[in-house]
N, C-alpha and C positions, 0 to 999 in steps of 0.2 A: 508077292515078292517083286521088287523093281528091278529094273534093268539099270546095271552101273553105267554111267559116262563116263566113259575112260577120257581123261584131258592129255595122260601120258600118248597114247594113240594119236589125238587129233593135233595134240600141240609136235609131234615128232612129220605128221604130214604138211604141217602150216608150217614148217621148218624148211622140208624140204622143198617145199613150192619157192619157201624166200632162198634159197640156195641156186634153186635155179633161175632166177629174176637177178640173184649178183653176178652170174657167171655171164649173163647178158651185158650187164651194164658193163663186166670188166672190158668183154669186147667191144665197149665203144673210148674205153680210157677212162670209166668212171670207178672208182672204189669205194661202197660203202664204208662210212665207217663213223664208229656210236663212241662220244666222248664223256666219261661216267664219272661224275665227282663223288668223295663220299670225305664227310667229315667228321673225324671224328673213329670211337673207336667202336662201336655200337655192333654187338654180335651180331645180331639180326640181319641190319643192313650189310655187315661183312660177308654174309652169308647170299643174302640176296644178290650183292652185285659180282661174285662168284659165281653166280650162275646165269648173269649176263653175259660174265664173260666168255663160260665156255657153249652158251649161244649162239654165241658170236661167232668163237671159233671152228661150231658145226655148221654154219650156214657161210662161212666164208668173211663176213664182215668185221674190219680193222677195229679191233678195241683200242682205246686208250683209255686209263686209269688216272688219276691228279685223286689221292692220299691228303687231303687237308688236316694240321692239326685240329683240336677241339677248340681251343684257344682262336682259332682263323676268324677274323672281324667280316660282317656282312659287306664292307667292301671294300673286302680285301676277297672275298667268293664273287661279288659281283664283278671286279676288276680282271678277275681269269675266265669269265663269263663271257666278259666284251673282246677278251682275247680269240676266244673260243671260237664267238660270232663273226669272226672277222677271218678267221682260218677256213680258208677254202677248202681243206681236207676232211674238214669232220663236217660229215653231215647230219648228225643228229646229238645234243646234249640232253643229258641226264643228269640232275641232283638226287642225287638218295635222301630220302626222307624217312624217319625224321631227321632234320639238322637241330645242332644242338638249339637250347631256348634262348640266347642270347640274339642269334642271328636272325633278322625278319627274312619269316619264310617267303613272305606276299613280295616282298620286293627282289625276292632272289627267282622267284618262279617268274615274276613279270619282265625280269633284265634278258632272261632268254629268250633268243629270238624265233619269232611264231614259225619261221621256216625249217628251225632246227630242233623244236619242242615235243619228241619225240613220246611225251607222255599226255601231250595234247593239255595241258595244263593252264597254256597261256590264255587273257580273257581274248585274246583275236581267235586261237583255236573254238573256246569252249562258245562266240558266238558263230559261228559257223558249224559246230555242230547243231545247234538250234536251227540254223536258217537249216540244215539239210544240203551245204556246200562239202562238196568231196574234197575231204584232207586228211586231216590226222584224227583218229578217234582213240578216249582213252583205253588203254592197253586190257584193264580188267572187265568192262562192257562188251568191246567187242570181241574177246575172248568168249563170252559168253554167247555169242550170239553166233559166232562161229560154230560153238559145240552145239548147239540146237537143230543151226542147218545141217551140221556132218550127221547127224539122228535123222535127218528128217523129221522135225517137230516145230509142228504149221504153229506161227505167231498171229497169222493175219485172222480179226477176228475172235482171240481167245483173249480171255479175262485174264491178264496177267498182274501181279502185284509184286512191287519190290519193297522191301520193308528196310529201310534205314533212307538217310536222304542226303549222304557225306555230298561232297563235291567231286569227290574221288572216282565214287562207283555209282551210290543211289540215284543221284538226279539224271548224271550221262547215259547210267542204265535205262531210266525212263524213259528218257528222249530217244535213244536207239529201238527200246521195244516198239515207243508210236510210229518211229520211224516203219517198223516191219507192219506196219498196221493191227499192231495190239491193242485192246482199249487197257490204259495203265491206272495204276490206284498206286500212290506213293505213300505208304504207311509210313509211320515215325512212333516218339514216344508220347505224342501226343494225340494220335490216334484214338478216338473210343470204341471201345468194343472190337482189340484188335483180331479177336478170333474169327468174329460172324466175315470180317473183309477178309481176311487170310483162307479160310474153309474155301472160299466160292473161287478161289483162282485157281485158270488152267495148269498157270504157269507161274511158282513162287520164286520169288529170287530173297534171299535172306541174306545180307550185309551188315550185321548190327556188332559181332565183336566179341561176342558173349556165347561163351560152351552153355551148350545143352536150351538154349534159348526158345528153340522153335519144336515145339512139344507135337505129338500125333494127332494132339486134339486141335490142331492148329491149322493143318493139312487136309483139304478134300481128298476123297477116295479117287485113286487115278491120278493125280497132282502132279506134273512135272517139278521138281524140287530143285534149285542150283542153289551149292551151298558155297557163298563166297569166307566165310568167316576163318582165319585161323586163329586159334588160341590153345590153352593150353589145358585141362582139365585140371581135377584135382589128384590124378597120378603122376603129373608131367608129362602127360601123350598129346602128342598133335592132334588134334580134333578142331569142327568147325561148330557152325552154332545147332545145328540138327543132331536133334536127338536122333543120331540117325538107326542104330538098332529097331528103334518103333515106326522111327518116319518112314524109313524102307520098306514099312509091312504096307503101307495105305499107298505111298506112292506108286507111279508107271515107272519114271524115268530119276536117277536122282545122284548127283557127283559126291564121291566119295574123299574127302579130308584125312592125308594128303590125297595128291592124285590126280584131282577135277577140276575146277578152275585156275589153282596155281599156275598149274604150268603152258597155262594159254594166255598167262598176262606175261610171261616172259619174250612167247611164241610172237605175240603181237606186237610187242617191244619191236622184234626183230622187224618184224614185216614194214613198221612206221618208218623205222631207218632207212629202209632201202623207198619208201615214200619222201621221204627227207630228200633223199640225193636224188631223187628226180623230178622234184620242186626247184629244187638247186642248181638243175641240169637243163631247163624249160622242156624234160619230158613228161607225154600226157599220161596221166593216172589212168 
């Protein structure tokens, strides 16, 4: 039987530590604060950025909200963008994704600026995390790599495998685990033979999208398991891509859907903002 990763746990202490990081800043006249667009009426992201907000509001950091219709032209989002970037008070912007299909996503993620791009999205972010320059990293990775270290669970050296290869999560996952000195295998759906590479890692990270995906026979014995996936089954239950009933039996360590990485991609969010404003501030990281 595995041992659960609580993300409620680690993401409520990575909460606290950025609470007290803004009760710092306030003493010098600075105020975090995370400016979240959402467009459109999309339950999902209504829900998500709901729980930004009251992020925010446990760690101290000024939300602000901009409600766009669905109808809202790509630039007519990028023109409140440039307003955004020009606002000395907000130090970090966020678009809730997905935005509707009409609007180009590519050119609403590239108008924001890389100093305020809290989801680390922008291509000036996502080359400096390659180069390994301290800045912003994306929210869902290094959430992940936070819960490993709060376990103490050594990366340096272990066969780690992340299977999916978004831009989101997969690739920056990768690049962060080599970071920790993991040797990485980035599976996808073109993978052959994805069980014999998946069996032999220390450490699975699974991002594909898809309930019940990542079957027992999939998982070495002992397997550190992080399950990034949220979907929904065929009851309507929140579940992620691990068969986790079975995966549980073979795994050591393994986050529980909800629960486990969610709430460390919100935790991180926060932590970037207050990185934001003292980028902003020319204080040192």
């Amino acid at each position: 039987m595995s041992k659960l990763i609580d993300g409620k746990l680690v993401s409520a202490a990575v909460k606290q530590d950025v609470a007290k990081k803004v009760e710092e800043l306030k003493s010098k006249g600075i105020y975090p604060c995370l400016a979240v667009i959402i467009v459109g009426d999309n339950p999902a992201s209504r829900t998500y950025v709901n729980n930004k907000k009251k992020a925010c509001e446990a760690t101290g950091i000024i939300s602000k909200e901009f409600a766009l219709k669905e109808e809202t032209t790509t630039q007519e989002l990028i023109e409140l963008i440039e307003k955004l970037n020009n606002d000395s008070t907000v130090s970090g912007i966020l678009c809730q994704l997905p935005v509707p299909k009409h609007i180009d996503k590519n050119l609403i993620l590239a108008a924001i600026s890389p100093d305020k791009d809290v989801d680390a999205f922008h291509a000036v972010n996502v080359g400096k995390l390659l180069q390994g320059v301290q800045s912003f990293q994306p929210c869902t990775p290094a959430g992940v790599i936070k819960l490993l270290e709060y376990y103490d669970i050594p990366i340096e050296g272990k066969n780690c495998v992340v299977i999916g290869r978004s831009n989101i999560v997969g690739k920056p996952m990768a690049v962060l685990l080599m970071q920790k000195n993991g040797t990485v295998t980035l599976a996808h759906s073109k993978t052959k033979d994805l069980k014999s590479v998946t069996s032999k890692a220390d450490i699975l990270v699974c991002t594909v999208g898809k309930a019940d995906f990542l079957k027992a026979d999939m998982v070495g014995e002992g397997a550190v398991v992080i399950d990034v996936g949220i979907n929904r089954n065929a009851e309507g239950k929140l579940c992620g891509d691990a068969d986790f009933e079975n995966v549980e039996k073979k795994a050591s360590y393994i986050t529980p859907v909800p629960g486990g990485v969610g709430p460390m991609t919100v935790a991180m969010l926060m932590e970037n903002t207050v990185t934001a404003a003292k980028i902003q501030n020319g204080i040192e990281l």
